[in-house]
N, C-alpha and C positions, 0 to 999 in steps of 0.2 A: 401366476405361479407355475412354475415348471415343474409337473407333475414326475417320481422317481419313485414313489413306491405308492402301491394303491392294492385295500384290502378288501373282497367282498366277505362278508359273509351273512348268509343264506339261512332260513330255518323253510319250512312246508308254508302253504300261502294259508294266513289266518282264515280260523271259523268264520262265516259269514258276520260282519259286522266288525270285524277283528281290527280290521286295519289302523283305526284311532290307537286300541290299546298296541298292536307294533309298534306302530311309529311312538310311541312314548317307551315303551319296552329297548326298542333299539336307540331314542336320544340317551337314555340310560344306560346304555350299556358303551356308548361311543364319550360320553361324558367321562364315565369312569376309567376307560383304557387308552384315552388321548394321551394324559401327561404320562403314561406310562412307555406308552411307545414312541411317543414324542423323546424324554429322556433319554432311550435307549439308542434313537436314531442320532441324537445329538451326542452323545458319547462316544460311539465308531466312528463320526463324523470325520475326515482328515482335516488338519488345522494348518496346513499349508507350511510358508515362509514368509517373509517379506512383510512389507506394509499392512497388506489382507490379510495376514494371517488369522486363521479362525472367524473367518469373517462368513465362511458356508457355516458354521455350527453353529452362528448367532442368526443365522436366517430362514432357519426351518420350521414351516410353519402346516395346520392343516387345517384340512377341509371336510365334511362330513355332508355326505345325502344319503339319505333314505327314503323308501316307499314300501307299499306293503311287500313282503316275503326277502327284500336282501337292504343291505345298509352297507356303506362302501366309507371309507376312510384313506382321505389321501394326504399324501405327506411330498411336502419340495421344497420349493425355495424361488426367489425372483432372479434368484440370481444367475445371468447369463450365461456362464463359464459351467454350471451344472450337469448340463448331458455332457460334455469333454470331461468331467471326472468323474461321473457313474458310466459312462459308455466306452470311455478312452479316445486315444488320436492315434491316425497311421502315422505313417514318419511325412512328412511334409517340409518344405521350406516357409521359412520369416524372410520377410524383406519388409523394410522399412514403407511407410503409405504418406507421412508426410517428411519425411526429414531423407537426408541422402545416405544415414547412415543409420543400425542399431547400436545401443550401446545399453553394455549392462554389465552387473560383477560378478567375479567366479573367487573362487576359495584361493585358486591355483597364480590367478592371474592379476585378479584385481579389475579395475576397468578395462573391459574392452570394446571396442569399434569392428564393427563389421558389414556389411551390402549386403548378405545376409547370411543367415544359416540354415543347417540341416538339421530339423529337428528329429529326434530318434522316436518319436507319438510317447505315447504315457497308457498304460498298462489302466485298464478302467476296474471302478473300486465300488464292489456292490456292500457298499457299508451298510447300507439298510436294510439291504436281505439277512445281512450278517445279523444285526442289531435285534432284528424282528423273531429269526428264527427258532431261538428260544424261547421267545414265549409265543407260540401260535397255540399249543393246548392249553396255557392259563387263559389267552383269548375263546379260545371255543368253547372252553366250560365256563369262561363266566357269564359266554354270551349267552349258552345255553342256559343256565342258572338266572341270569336276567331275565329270558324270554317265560321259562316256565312260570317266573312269579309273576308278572304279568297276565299269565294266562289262568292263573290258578292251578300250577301243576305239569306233571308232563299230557303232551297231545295225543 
């Protein structure tokens, strides 16, 4: 999984003895806020053109570890082409790797042939920052609200 967006968060390192109840405290708390952030990432997600179209927003998947004092949740995708649309591209040329020629359709043109082009890069798209940043204080307080009950309370 090609990792694009990754959340720590942190509480004070449990009372002696603590760590069991963390680590159940935080499966709790990453349980509850997966399909959430999940959703929200898949929703800014861009849905492209073509054949793939929306084929990044059906492939977003995550990942959760924890140990005692932080729990991290990460969110991406297998999909290859992933850091060229969260990071973007410089302007670069295509040229063709097995055939003598590109060819592809424009709006303007229709098919075209060409030895190669000049691509102008693509402008990088932090849709998951977008997606996420609205809810980082529903996440902090429910983490925090999860952790207290676990602990019986605040520490």
């Amino acid at each position: 999984m090609s990792s694009f967006m990754q959340f720590t968060f942190t509480e004070p390192p449990p009372r002696p003895g603590g760590n069991a109840a963390w680590k159940i405290g935080a499966a709790r708390w990453a349980t509850a806020t997966r399909p959430l952030v999940r959703t929200a990432i898949k929703n800014k997600a861009p849905i492209g053109q073509g054949r793939n179209a929306g084929k990044l927003k059906g492939s977003i998947t995550q990942r959760t570890t924890s140990r005692a004092g932080s729990v991290v949740l990460q969110f991406g995708s297998p999909l290859p082409y992933v850091p060229f649309v969260v990071d973007g591209t410089r302007p670069h040329m295509i040229v063709p790797r097995n055939k003598r020629a590109l060819a592809f359709t424009t709006a303007a043109a229709g098919q075209v042939f060409a030895k190669r082009v000049n691509h102008p890069g693509t402008r990088s798209n932090h849709f998951a920052s977008r997606a996420v940043e609205p809810l980082l204080p529903e996440l902090r307080d429910s983490f925090s609200t999860i952790m207290s009950g676990v602990f019986g309370g605040p520490q």
